[in-house]
Every structure is written in C-alpha cells, then in structure tokens.
RODO-2510 file (C-alpha; in nm, 4 decimals, decimal comma):
residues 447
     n   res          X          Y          Z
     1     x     0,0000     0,0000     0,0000
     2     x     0,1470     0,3696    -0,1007
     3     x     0,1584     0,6190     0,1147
     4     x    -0,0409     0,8530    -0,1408
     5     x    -0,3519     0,6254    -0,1299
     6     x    -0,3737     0,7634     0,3096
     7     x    -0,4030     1,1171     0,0992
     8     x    -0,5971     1,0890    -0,1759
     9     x    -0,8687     1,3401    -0,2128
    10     x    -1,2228     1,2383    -0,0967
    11     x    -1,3900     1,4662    -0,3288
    12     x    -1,4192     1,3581    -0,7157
    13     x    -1,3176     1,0748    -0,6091
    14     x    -1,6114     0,9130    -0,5055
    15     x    -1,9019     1,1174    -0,7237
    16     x    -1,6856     1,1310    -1,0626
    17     x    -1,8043     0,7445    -1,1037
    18     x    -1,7246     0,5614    -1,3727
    19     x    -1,9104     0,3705    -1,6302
    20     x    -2,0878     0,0339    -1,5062
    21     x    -1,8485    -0,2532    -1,5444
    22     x    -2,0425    -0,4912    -1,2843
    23     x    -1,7311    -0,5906    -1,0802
    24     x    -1,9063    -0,4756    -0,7805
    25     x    -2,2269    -0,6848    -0,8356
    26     x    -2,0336    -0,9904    -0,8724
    27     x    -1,8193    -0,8924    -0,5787
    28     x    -1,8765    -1,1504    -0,2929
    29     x    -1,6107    -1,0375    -0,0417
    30     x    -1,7069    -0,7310     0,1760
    31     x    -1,4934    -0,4508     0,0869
    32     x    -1,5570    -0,0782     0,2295
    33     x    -1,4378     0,0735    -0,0806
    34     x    -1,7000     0,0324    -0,3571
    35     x    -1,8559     0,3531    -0,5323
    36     x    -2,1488     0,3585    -0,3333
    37     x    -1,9250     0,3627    -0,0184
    38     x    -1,7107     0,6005    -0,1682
    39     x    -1,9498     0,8490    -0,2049
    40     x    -2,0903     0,8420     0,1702
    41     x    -1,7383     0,9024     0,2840
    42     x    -1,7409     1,1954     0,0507
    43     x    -2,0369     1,3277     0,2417
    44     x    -1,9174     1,2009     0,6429
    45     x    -1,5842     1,4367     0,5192
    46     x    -1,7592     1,7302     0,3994
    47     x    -2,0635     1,7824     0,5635
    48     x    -1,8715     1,7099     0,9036
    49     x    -1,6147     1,9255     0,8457
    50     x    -1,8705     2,1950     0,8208
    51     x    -1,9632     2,1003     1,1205
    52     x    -1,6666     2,1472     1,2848
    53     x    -1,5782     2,4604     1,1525
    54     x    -1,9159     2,6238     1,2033
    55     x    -1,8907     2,5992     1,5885
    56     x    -1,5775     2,6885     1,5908
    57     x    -1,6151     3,0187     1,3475
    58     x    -1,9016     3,1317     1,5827
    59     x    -1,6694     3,0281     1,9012
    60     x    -1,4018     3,2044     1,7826
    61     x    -1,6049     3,5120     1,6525
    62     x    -1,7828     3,5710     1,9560
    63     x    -1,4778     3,5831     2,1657
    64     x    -1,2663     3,8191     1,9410
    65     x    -1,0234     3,5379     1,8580
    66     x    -0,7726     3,7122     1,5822
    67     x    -0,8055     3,3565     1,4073
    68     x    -1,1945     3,4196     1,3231
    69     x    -1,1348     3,5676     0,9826
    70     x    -0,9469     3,2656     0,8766
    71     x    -1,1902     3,0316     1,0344
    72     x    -1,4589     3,2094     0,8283
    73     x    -1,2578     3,1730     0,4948
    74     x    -1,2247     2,7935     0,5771
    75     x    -1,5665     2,7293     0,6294
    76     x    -1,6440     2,9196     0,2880
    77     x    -1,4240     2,7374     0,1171
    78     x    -1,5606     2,3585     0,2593
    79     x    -1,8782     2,5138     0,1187
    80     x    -1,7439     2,5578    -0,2382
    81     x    -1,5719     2,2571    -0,2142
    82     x    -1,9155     2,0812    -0,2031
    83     x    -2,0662     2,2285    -0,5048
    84     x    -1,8391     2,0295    -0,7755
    85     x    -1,9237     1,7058    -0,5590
    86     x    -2,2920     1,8202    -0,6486
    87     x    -2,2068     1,9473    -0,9931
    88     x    -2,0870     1,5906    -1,0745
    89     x    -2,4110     1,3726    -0,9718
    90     x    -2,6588     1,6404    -1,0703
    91     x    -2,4798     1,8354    -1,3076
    92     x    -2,3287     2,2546    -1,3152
    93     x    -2,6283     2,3580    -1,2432
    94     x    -2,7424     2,1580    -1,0037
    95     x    -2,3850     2,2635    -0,8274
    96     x    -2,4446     2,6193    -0,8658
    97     x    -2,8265     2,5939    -0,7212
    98     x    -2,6754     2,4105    -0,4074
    99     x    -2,3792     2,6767    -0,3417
   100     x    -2,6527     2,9926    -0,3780
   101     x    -2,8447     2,7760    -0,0694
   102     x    -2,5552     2,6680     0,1213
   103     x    -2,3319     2,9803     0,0889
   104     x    -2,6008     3,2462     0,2611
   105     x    -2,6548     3,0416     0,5332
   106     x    -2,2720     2,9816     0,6614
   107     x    -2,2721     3,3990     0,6522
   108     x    -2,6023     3,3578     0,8516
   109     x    -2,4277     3,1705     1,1298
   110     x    -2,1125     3,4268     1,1710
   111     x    -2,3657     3,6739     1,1494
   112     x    -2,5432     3,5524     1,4106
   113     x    -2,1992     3,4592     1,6771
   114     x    -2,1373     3,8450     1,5977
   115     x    -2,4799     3,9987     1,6813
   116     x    -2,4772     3,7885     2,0067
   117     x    -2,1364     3,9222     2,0516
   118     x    -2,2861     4,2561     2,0381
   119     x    -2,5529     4,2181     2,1852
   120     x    -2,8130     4,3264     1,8480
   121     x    -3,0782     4,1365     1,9051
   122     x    -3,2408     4,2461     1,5386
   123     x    -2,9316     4,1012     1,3792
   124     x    -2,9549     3,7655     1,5839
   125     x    -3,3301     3,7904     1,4420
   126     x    -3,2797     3,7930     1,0952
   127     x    -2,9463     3,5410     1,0768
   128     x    -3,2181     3,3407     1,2499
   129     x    -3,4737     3,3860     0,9699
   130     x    -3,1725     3,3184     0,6825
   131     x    -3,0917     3,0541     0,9067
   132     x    -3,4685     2,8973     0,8551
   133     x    -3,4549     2,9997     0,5555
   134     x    -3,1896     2,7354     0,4406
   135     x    -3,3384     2,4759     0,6070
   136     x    -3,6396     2,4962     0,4318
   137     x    -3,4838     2,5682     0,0639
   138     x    -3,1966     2,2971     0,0981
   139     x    -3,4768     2,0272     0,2034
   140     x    -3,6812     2,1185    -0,1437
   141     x    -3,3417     2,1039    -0,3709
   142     x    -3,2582     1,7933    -0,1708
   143     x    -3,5886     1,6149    -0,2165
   144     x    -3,6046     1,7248    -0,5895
   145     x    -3,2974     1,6506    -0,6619
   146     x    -3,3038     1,2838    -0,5875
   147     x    -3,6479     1,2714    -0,7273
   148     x    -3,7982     1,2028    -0,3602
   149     x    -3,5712     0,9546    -0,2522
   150     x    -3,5154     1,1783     0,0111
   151     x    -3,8017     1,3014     0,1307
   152     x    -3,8370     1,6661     0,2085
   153     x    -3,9864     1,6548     0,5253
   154     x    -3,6680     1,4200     0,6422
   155     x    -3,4693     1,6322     0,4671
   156     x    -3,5848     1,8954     0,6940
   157     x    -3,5828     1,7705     0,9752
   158     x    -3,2233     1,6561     0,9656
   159     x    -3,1212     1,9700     0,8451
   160     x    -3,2703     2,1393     1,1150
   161     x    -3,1466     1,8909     1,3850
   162     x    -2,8299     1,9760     1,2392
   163     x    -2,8439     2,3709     1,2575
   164     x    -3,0232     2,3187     1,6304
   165     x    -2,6971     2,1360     1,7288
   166     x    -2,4755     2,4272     1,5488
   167     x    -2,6409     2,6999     1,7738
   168     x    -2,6968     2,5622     2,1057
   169     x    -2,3320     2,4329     2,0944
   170     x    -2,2613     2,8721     2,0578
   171     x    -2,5598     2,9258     2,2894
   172     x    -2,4606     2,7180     2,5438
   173     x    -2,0916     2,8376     2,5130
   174     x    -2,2518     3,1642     2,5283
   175     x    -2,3689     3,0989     2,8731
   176     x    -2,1110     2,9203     3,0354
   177     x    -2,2545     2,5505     3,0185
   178     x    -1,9090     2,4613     2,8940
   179     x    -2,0072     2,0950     2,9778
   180     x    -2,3553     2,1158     2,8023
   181     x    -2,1898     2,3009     2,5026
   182     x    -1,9485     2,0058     2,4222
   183     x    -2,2091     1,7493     2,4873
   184     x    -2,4134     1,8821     2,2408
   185     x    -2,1072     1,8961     2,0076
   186     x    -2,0316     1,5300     2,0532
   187     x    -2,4179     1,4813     1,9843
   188     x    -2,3834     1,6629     1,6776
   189     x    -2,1062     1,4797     1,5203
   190     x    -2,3298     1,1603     1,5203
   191     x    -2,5904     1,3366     1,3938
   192     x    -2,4072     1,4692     1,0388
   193     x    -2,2735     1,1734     0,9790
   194     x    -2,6171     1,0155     0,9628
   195     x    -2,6994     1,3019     0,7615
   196     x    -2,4148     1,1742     0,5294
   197     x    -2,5489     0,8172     0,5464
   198     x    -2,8901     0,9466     0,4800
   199     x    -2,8029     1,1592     0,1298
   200     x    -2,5996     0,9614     0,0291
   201     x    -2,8453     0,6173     0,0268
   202     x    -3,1009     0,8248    -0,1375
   203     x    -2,8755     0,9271    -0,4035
   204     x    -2,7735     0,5536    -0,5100
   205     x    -3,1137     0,5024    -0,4772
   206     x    -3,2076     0,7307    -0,7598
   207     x    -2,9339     0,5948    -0,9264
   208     x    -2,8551     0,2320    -0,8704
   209     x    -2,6587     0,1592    -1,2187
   210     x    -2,4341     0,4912    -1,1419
   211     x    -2,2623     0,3259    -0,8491
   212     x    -2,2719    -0,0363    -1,0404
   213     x    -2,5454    -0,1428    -0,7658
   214     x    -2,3415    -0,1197    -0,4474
   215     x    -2,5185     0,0418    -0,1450
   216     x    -2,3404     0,2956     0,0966
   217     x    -2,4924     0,1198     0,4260
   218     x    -2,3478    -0,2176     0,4420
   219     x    -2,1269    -0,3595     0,7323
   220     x    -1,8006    -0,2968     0,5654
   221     x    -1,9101     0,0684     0,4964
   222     x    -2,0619     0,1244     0,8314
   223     x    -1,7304     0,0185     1,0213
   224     x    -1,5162     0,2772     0,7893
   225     x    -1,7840     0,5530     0,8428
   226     x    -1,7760     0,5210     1,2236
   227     x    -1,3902     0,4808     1,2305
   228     x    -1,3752     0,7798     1,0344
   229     x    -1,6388     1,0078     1,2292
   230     x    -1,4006     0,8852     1,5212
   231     x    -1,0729     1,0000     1,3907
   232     x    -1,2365     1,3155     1,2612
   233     x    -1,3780     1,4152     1,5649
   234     x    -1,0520     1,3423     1,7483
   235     x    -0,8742     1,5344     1,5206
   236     x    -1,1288     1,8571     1,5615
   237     x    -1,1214     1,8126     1,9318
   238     x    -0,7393     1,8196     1,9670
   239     x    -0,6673     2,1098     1,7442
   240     x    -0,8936     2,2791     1,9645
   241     x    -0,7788     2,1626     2,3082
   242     x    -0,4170     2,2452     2,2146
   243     x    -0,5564     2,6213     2,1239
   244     x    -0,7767     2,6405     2,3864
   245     x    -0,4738     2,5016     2,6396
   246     x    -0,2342     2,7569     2,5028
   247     x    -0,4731     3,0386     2,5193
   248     x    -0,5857     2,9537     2,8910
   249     x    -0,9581     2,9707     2,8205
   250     x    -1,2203     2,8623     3,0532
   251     x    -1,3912     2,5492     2,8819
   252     x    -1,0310     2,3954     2,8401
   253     x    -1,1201     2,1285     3,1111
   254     x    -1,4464     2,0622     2,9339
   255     x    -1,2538     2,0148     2,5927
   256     x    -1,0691     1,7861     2,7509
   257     x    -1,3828     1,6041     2,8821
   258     x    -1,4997     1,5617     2,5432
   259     x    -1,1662     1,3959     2,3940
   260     x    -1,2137     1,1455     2,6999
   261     x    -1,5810     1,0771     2,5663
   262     x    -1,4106     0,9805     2,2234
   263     x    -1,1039     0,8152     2,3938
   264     x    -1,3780     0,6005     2,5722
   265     x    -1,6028     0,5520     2,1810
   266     x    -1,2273     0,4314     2,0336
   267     x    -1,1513     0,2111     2,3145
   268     x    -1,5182     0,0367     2,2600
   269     x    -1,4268     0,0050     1,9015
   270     x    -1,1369    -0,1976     1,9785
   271     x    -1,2594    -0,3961     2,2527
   272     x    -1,5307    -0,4903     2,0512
   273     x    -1,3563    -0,6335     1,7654
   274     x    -1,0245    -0,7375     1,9531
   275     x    -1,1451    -0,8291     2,3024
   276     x    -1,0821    -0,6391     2,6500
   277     x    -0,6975    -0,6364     2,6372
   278     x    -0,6586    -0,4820     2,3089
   279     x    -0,8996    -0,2023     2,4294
   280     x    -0,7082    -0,1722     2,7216
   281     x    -0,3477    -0,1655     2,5118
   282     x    -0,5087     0,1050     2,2640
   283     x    -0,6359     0,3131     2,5809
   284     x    -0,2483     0,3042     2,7329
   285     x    -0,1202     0,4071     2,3801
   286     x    -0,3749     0,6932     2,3012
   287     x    -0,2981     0,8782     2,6014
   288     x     0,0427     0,8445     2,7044
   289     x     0,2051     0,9968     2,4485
   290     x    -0,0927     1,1525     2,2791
   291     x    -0,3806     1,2996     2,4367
   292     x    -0,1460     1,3878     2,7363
   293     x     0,1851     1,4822     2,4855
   294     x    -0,1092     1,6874     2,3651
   295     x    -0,1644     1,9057     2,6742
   296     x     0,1912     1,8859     2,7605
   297     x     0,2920     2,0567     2,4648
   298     x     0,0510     2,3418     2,4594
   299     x     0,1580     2,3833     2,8478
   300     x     0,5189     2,3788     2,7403
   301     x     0,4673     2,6713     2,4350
   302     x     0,2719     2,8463     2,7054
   303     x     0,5068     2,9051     2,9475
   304     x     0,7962     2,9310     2,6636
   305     x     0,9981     2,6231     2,7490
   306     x     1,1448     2,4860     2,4470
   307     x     1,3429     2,1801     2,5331
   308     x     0,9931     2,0784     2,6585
   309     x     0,8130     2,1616     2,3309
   310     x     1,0797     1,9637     2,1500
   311     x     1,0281     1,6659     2,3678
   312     x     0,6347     1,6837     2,3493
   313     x     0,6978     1,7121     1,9313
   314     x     0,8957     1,3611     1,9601
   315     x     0,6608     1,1888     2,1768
   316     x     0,3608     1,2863     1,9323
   317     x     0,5374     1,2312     1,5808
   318     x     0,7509     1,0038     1,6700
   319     x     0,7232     0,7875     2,0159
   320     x     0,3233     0,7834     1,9443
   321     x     0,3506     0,7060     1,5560
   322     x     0,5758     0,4458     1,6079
   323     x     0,3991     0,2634     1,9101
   324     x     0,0173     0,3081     1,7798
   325     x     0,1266     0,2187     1,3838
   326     x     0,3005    -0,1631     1,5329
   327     x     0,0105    -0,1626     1,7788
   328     x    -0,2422    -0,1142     1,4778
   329     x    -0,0107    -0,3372     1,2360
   330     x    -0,0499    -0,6140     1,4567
   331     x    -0,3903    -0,6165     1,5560
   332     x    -0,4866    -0,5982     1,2420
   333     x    -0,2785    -0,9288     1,1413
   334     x    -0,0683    -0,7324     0,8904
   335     x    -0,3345    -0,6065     0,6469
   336     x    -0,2369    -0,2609     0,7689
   337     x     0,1302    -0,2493     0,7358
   338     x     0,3537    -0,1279     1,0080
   339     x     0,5453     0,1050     0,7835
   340     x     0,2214     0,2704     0,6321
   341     x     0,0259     0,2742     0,9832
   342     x     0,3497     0,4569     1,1197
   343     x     0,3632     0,7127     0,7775
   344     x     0,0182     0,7822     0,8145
   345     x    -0,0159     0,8324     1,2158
   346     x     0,3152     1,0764     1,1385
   347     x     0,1387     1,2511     0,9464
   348     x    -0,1303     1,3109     1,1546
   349     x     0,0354     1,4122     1,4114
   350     x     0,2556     1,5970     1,1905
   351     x    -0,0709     1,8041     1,1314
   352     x    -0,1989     1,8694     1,4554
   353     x     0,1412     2,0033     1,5534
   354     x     0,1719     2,2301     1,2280
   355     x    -0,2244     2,3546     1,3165
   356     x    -0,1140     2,4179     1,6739
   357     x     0,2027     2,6399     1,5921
   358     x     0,0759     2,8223     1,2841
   359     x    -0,1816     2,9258     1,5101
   360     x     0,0966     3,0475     1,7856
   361     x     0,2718     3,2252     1,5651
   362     x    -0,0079     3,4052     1,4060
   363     x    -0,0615     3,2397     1,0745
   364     x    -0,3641     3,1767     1,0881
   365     x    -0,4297     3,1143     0,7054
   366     x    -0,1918     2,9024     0,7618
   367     x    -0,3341     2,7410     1,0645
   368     x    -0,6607     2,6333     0,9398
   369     x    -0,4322     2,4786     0,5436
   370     x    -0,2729     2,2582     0,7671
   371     x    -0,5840     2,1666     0,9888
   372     x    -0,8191     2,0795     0,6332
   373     x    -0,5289     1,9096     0,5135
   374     x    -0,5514     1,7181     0,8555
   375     x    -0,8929     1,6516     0,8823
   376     x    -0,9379     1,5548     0,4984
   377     x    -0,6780     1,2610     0,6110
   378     x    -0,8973     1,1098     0,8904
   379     x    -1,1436     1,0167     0,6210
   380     x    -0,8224     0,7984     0,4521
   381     x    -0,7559     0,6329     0,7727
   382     x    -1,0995     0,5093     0,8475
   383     x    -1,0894     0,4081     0,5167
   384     x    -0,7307     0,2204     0,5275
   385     x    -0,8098     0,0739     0,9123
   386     x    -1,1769    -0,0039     0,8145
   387     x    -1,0301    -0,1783     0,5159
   388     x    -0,7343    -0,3963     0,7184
   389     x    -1,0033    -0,4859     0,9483
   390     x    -1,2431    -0,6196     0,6872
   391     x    -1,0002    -0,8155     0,5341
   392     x    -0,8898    -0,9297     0,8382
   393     x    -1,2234    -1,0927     0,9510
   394     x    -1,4385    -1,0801     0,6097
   395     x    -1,6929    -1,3056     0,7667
   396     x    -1,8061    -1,0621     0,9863
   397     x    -1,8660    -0,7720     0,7887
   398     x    -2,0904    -0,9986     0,5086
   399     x    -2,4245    -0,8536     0,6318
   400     x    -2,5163    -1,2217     0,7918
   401     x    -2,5350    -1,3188     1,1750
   402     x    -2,2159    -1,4333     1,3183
   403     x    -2,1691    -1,7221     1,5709
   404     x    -1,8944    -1,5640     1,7571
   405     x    -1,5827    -1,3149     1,8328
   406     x    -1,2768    -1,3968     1,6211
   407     x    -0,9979    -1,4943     1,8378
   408     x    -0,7107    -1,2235     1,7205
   409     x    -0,4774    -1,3324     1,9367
   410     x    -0,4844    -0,9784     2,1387
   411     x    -0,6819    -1,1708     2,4080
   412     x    -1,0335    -1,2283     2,5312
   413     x    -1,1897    -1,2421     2,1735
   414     x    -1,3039    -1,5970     2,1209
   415     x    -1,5004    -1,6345     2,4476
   416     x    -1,7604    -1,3240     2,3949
   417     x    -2,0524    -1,3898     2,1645
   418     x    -2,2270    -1,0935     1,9860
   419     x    -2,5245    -1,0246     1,7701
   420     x    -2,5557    -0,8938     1,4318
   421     x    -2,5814    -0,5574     1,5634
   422     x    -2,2396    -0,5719     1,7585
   423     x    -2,1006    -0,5538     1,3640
   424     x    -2,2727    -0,3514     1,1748
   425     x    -2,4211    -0,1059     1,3983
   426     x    -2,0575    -0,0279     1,5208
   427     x    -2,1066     0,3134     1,5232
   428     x    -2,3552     0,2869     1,7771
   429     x    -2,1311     0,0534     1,9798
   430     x    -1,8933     0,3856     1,9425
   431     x    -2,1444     0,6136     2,0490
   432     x    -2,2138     0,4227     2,3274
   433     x    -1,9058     0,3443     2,5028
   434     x    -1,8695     0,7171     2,5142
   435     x    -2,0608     0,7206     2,8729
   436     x    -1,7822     0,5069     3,0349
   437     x    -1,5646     0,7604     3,1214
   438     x    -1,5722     0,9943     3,4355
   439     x    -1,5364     1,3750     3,4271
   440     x    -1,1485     1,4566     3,4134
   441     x    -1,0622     1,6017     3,7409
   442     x    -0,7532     1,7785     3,6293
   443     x    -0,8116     2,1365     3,6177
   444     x    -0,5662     2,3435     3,4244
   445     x    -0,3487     2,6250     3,5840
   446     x    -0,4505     2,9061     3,4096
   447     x    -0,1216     3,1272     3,3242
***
C-alpha cells in the first residue's frame, strides 16, 4: 500500500463514477471501498467538516479570537468545495443551485456569533430567519434533486437537527454551560454523519446503475464511516484543546472532557472487535504519548519552554507514531502495514502540531491549510483501518449473523458472543461506550 492512497482526495473521487463494469455486483467479499461507499465518505468528510468549523467560526467570533477571519474563509471554502461534488451527480447547475443555498446560510451563522457578541438582538433575528430559511430551501433542492428519494420533510428535519446542534453548541458556550456546550457537540457529530449516510443512500437510490449497484450502508461501509467520524472528531477536538490550552480559556477542562468521551467511543471500538486487552493496550497508547503529549505541549509553548516543546513534538510524531502504527499493524494481522500505519499516524500528528504552531505564531491562514489538510486525512484512515479490518475478519462484515468473536490473538476475543448488531451497527457501539468515562478532574493552571 502507497503512502499517497492515506491522501488521496475524498472529493471527485467518489461522485466522478465511472461507467458500469459490474465488478461490484459480482463482488462476494465485503470490501468498504466500492462507489457507493465512496461516495458516503465523501459526504461524512464534507458535511462534518462543516460542522466542525461552524462551531468553531461562531466560538471564535464571539470571543474576538484574531483567528476568526481565517476560520470564516475555511468554512467558505468547505462550502465551495461541495458544489463540484454536487455538480458531478446532478450536473453545473445543479452545483451552482446548491452553493446559492448553502453559501447564505454559513454567513447567517457568523452573522449571528457576531450579533450575540454585540448584543443586536435584530441582527440575531434575521441570521435566524436566513438561518430557517436554508433549512427549508436545501430540504426542497434535496428532495427534488433525488427525485424524492429523500423526502423533504426528512430532509428537513435533519437539516434542522443539524443547525439546532450548530447553535446551542454557541448558545450554550454563550452561557457558560461549557459541559452542556461540548455534549451537544459530541451529539452533533453523530448526527451529520447520519446526515451523510442518509443523502448519500437516497442518491444511489435514484441511481442504482451509477454506483454499479453497491449500497453505501453495508457492514463494511458502516465500520469505515464510524472509524472515520471517530478519527475526525478526534482530530477537531485536539486542534482545539491544544488552542484552547495555550490560550488559557475557561472550557479547556471541558474540551478535555470531550476527547475522553471519544477516547472512551475508540476504546469500545477496539474492545469490541479485539477483546478487552486490546482495548485496554489502545487506551495506554492513546494517552500516554498523545492525548497527554497533547496538553503537555501546549503547556510547554505556554510558558515558553522549548526543550519541553521539542520533547512533546517527539513523543507525538515520533514515540506515538511508532507505538500506535506496530500496535495497529499487529492487531490488524498485517493487512495494515507497520510502515504505512506509522507514515500515516506521522502525518497526523505531523498536522496537529503544524495547526497548533501556525496558530501560535499568528498564521492563521496558515493554521486552518494545515488543519483541512488534517482533517481531509482522517477520512483515509478510516478508510485504510476499516479496510485492514475487513479483510482481516471478512466473515463478519458480510451482512449475515455471526456465531462468535474472532480470536485475534490480542486476548479475550473468542469467548464473547455478539449479535448482528455488535457488527454492523458499530457506530452505535462507538457512540455508546462514550458514557464510560468519568469527568477529568484535572483542572488546568490558568497562566
């Protein structure tokens, strides 16, 4: 496996399909790359990334962060990056009708961060209204546009969960309910990605022979979704920990809490396909040298100590990318090779770092290249991991009942017995596992 196929671009990719050939039909072995598959991911990356970078534009904006201009410009541009993915399913015009819905309304939402901000309750009014506005217009195109596969009163109600979880993230933040703000955040990563699951079934629905009559919500491609809503969220949550760390702000403990809750969703993951004592390996990997070289590092900029930033660096892109790619190479039985798990975790870290000191320095345009080039790369590594695992255990991801755990050789595997559901509702088994862990008690010492 190269390298390049960890950084291949999610959009085109998937929606620029190519003629039916019928290789996919025939297919018997689960696989979580097929075009139908292909073009969820598409949507989990892009529609989540809005996401992410809606709450934190309005965050930022609201507390006169120098980095909110930037943040804006990176949310614009997710937006137009959506519009050729349209453009190639439904055509240029179809694109251009979904940018002039979608590009008003992320204006609507900085609009309405900065009339909280100052206090104009008329403003707030009317980004409401544009706000409303969206939802309604973007459930019609929707519906249309997949000739009522999706159905416009779904449509709208997802879209409006979706905008609901946007604003009370900001209201709540607004108000101090640091804890209920990033509750609601982790609630409304679940939610987009079933937004992603949702378009994109209707879509091969409408169009079955377009993506050679493979569906987007089998096993195979329900493991690489939730892996990759999983890394994505990770990857969103430490950029902004590390920020929020350096900067001393007051919901930096509740950050924190939140990367526990998805600490405690990957640890399920693992446990539930490798048994207890490869969850417990993954947990003593993940935070050792990550989520706490993490903190350590933003502590160590802080306060100015370099010898300490230097030493956080290595245990991040190299102590961490070298343990977690040979942890991941061998649980997976070698379909994820040690040398590409250890490139690819690099490089993620390699990201995280480069988002964390552009934003020090003050490059913020800089800052938020480096975290879109980091985020687009979570959606490889679901697909690469999702992928090792499903060739690893192919039986289990076929969409029929299995009799029992595989025994992996981590430990503890053979002797559990699961449904159905245990497989391909992973992503629930995720979500879940998320209420394991207990508040962090570590407060920070504000500088």
């Amino acid at each position: 496996m190269k390298m390049k196929k960890w950084l291949t671009p999610v959009l085109g990719l998937a929606l620029i399909v190519s003629p039916v050939t019928g290789a996919y039909a025939a297919e018997t072995a689960p696989t979580v790359k097929t075009p139908a598959s292909d073009l969820r991911a598409t949507f989990d990356y892009l529609l989540s990334e809005h996401y992410a970078l809606a709450v934190d534009t309005m965050i930022k904006t609201y507390d006169g962060n120098k980095a909110a201009p930037e943040a804006a410009k990176a949310l614009d541009q997710n937006a137009k990056d959506m519009e050729p993915a349209i453009a190639s399913i439904y055509g240029e015009e179809g694109g251009k009708q979904f940018e002039a819905i979608f590009a008003p309304h992320n204006a609507a939402t900085d609009d309405y961060a900065q009339a909280v901000k100052d206090g104009d309750k008329a403003a707030q009014d009317a980004a409401t209204k544009e706000v409303d506005k969206f939802v309604n217009d973007m459930a019609a195109f929707l519906s249309t546009a997949t000739g009522g596969k999706l159905p416009e009163a779904g449509a709208k109600q997802a879209l409006a969960e979706h905008e609901a979880d946007v604003q009370q993230v900001f209201d709540k933040y607004v108000a101090k309910d640091y804890e209920g703000a990033y509750k609601t955040y982790l609630a409304g990563f679940e939610q987009i990605f079933g937004a992603g699951k949702a378009i994109s079934g209707a879509i091969v629905a409408q169009n079955p022979d377009k993506f050679e009559n493979t569906k987007p919500d089998t096993a195979a491609a329900d493991l690489r979704s939730a892996l990759t809503m999983l890394g994505s969220e990770h990857f969103a949550l430490a950029t902004l920990s590390m920020e929020k760390g350096y900067d001393g702000d007051p919901d930096y403990d509740y950050v924190n809490w939140a990367q526990d809750q998805n600490t405690a969703a990957f640890k399920a993951a693992f446990t539930s396909i490798y048994g207890a004592d490869a969850g417990n390996q993954f947990e003593k990997l993940w935070t050792t040298n990550h989520i706490n070289a993490q903190a350590d590092l933003a502590a160590a900029t802080a306060a100015k100590n370099t010898d300490n930033e230097q030493k956080d660096t290595t245990r991040l892109t190299n102590t961490f990318a070298n343990d977690f790619g040979n942890f991941l190479a061998t649980a997976t039985d070698g379909n994820l090779p040690a040398k590409d798990a250890i490139a690819a975790v690099t490089q993620h870290e390699t990201t995280v770092t480069d988002t964390f000191n552009k934003y020090v320095s003050g490059d913020y345009a800089g800052s938020y290249a480096s975290y879109r080039e980091g985020y687009k790369l979570m959606s490889g590594i679901g697909e690469n991991l999702g992928g090792a695992i499903v060739t690893q255990f192919p039986d289990k991801f076929s969409d029929k009942m299995p009799t029992s755990m595989p025994n992996t050789g981590m430990g503890g595997g053979e002797q559990t017995n699961h449904s159905l559901a245990l497989w391909i509702g992973l992503s629930a088994i995720i979500l879940a596992g998320a209420g394991f862990i207990i508040f962090r008690q570590q407060k920070q010492q504000h500088r």
